[in-house]
C-alpha positions as CSV (number, residue, x, y, z in Angstrom):
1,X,135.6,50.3,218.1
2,X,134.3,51.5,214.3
3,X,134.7,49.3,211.2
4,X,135.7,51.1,207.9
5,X,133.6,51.3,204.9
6,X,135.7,48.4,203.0
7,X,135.8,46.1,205.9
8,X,132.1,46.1,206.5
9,X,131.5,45.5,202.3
10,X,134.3,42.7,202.8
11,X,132.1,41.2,205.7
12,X,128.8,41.5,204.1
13,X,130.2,40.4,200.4
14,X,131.5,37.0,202.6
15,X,127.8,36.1,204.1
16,X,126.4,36.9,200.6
17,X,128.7,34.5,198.7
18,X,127.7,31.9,201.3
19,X,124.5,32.6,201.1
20,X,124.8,32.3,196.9
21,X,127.2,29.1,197.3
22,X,125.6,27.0,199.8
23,X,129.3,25.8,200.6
24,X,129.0,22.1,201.7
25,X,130.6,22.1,205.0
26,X,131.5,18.7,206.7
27,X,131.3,18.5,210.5
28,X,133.3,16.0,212.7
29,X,131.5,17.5,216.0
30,X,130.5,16.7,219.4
31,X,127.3,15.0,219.5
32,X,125.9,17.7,222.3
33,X,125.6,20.6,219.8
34,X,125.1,18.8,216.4
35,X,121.7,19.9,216.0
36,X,122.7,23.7,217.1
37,X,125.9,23.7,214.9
38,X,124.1,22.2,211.7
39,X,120.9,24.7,212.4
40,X,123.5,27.5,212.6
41,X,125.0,26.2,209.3
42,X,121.7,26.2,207.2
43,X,120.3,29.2,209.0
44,X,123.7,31.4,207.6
45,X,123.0,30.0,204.0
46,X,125.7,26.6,204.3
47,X,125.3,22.8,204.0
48,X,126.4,21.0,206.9
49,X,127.1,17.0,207.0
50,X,127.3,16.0,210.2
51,X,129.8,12.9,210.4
52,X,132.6,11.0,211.6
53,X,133.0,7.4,210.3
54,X,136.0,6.7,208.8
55,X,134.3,4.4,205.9
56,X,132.1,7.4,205.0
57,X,133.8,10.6,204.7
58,X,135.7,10.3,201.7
59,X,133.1,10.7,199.9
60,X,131.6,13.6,201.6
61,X,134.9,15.4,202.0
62,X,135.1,15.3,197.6
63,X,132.0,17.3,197.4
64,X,132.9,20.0,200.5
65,X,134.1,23.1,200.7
66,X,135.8,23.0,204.4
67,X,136.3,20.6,207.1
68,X,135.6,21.4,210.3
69,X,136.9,19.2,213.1
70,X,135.8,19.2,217.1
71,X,137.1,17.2,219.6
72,X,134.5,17.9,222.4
73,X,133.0,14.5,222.8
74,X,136.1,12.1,221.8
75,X,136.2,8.6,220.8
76,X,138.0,5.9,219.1
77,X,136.0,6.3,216.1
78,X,135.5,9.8,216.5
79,X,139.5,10.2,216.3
80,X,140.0,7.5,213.2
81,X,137.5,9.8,211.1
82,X,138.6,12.8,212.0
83,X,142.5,11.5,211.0
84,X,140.9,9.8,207.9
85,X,139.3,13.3,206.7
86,X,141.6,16.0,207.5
87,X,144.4,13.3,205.7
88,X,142.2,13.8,202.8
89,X,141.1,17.5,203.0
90,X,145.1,18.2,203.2
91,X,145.7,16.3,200.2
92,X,143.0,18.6,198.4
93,X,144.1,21.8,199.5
94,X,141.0,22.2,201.4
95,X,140.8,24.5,204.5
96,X,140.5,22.7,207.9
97,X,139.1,24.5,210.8
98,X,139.9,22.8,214.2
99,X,138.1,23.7,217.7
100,X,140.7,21.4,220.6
101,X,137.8,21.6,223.1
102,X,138.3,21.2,226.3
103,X,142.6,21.1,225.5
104,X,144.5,21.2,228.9
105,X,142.0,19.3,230.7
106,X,143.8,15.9,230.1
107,X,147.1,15.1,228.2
108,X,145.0,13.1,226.0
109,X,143.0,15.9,224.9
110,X,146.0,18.6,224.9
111,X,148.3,15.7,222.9
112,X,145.8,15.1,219.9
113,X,144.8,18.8,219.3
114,X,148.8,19.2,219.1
115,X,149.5,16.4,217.2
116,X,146.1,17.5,214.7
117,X,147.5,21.1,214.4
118,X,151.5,19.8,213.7
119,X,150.4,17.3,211.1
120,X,147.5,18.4,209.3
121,X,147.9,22.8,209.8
122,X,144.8,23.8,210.3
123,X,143.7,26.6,208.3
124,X,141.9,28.4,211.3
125,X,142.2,27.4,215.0
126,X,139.4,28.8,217.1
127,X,139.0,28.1,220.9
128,X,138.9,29.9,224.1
129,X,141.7,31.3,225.6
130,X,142.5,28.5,228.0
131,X,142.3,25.7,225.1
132,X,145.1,28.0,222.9
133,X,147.3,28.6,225.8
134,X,147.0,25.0,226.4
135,X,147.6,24.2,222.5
136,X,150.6,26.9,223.0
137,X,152.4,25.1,225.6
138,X,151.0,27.1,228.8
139,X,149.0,26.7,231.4
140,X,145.4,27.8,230.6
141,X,144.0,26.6,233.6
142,X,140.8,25.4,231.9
143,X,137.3,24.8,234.2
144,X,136.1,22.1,232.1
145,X,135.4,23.5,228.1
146,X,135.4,27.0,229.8
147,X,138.1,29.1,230.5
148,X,139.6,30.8,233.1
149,X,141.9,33.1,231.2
150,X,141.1,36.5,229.4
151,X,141.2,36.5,225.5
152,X,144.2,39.2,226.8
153,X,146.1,36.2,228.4
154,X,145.8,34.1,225.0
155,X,147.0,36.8,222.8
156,X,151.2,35.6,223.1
157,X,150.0,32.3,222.6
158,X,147.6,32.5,219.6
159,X,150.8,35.1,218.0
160,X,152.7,31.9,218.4
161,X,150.5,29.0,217.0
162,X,150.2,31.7,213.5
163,X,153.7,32.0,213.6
164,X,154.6,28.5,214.2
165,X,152.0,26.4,212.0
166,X,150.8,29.5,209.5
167,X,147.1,28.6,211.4
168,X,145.1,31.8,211.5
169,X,143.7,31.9,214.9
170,X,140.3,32.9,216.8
171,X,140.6,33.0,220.4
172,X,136.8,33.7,221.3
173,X,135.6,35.9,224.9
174,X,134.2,38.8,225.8
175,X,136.5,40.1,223.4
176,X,137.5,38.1,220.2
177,X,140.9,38.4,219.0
178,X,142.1,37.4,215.3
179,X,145.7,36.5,214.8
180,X,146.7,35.5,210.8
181,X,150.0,36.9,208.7
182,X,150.8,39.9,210.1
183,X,147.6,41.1,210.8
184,X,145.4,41.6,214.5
185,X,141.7,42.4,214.5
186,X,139.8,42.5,217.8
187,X,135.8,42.3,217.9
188,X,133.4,43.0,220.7
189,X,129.7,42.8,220.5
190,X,127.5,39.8,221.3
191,X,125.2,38.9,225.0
192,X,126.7,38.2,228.6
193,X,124.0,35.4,227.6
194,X,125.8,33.5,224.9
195,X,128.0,31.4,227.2
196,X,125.2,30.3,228.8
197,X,123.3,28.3,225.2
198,X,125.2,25.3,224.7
199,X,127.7,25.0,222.1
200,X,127.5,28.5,221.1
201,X,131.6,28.0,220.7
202,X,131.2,25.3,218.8
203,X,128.5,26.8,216.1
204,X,131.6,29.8,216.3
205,X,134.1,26.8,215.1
206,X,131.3,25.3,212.5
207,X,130.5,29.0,210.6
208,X,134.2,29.7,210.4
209,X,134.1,26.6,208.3
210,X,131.5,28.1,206.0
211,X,133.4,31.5,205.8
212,X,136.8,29.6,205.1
213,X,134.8,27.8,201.9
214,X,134.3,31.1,200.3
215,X,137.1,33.6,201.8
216,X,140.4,32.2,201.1
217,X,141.9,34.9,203.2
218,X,141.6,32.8,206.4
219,X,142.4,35.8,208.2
220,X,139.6,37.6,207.0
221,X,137.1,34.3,207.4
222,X,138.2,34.2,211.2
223,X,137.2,38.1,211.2
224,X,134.5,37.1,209.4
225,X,132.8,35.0,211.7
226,X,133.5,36.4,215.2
227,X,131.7,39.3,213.4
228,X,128.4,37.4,212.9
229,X,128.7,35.8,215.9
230,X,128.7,38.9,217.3
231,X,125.7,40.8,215.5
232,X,123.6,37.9,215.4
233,X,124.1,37.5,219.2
234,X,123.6,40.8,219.8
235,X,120.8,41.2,217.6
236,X,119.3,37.9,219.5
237,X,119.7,39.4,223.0
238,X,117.4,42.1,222.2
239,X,114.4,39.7,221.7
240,X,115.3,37.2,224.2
241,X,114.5,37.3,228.0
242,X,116.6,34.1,228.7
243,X,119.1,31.5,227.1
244,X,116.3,29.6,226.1
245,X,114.9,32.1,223.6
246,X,118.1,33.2,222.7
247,X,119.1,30.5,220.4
248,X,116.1,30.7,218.3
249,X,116.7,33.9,218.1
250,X,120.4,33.3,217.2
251,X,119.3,30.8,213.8
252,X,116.8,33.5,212.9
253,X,119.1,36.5,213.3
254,X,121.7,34.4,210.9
255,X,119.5,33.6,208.8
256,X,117.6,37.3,208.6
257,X,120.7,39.4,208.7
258,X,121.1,42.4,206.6
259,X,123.7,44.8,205.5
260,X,122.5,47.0,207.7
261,X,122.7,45.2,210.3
262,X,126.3,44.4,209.6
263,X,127.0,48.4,209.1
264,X,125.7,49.4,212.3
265,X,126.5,46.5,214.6
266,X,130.5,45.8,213.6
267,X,132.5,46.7,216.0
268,X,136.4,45.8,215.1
269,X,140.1,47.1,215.8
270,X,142.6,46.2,213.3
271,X,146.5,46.3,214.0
């Protein structure tokens, strides 16, 4: 896989304008990986606020740029914020980027990340493969929040979420695909250690937010951050003996990134 000329400059000119913006970005998260996701957030040049009461997010969600919402640890107040906010980030035209952790394990689970993505369209979906079969209808035979299908497996699935709610979609693996209006990208890159750093998913989820506050092309936002994900991983691996090292690694390759880096590390397919 190469990258063109124009699609690394589109990349690179989308972490710079987050990097000049500082895009608020308001998280509805599982509290396992808040500290990784917000770290990830400011390290890439974002705002996060880390939320979910119902009483307070109206007020946050008036000064942010994108929503992001996370269903890994749910709850009843969890839920009642996370309807309260996307409510009102729908009502502003602001994007919403939604993560349905964990979907398939539980009808629970699989019923509210359907009901989310029917009545509040999420502009970008990003999951595993097993959590956007199970979004799709299928069986994704999840192990818990991992997966036990190939991003391969997901790809008539995450063609039919795009065409049926106009979400772009980011089913993330070994291999990330993109699905968004009429266009496919697929990205490799990254560390076999990544899946082994908690949360590492979600921060995926939580940097798509920030890309989506400054790329209004949610195709190319999703594109955009499976690409970081990637470099910065990658770039992280190379300094780190073991998982534990690796995230630090991971903030400061985000926050030390460099057009170069970006021009020699991309590695993309488009269809």
């Amino acid at each position: 896989m190469t990258a063109s000329a124009e699609l690394i400059a589109s990349v690179w000119n989308d972490v710079c304008a987050v990097r000049e913006k500082g895009p608020l970005v308001v998280n509805i998260t599982n509290y396992v990986v808040t500290n990784n996701t917000a770290n990830s957030l400011l390290a890439l040049g974002a705002s996060p606020a880390m939320n979910h009461v119902a009483e307070d997010l109206p007020g946050l969600i008036n000064l942010a740029g994108a929503l992001v919402v996370n269903l890994g640890t749910l709850a009843v107040d969890y839920v009642e914020g996370m309807r309260v906010a996307m409510a009102q980030a729908n009502d502003m035209g602001m994007p919403i980027v939604l993560d349905p952790v964990a979907a398939g394990v539980s009808d629970f689970r699989t019923g509210l990340a359907v009901e989310f993505i029917e009545a509040y369209r999420p502009a970008i979906i990003r999951a595993n493969a097993s959590e956007i079969m199970a979004v799709a209808g299928e069986d994704g035979k999840p192990k818990g929040v991992d997966t036990s299908r190939g991003v391969d497996e997901a790809g008539p699935a995450a063609r039919s979420l795009n065409r049926r709610f106009g979400s772009t979609v980011l089913v993330s693996g070994e291999t990330d695909l993109v699905v968004g209006g009429g266009r496919e990208a697929l990205l490799s890159g990254g560390s076999a250690m990544m899946p082994r750093v908690t949360g590492l998913g979600c921060t995926c989820t939580a940097l798509a937010g920030a890309f989506a506050s400054v790329q209004k092309d949610y195709f190319l936002a999703a594109l955009d951050t499976a690409a970081v994900m990637n470099i910065a991983g990658e770039m992280a691996a190379e300094l780190s003996p073991g998982p534990g090292s690796l995230q630090m690694h991971f903030h400061d390759a985000l926050y030390l990134l460099k057009e170069a880096d970006v021009t020699a590390r991309l590695r993309v397919a488009l269809s």
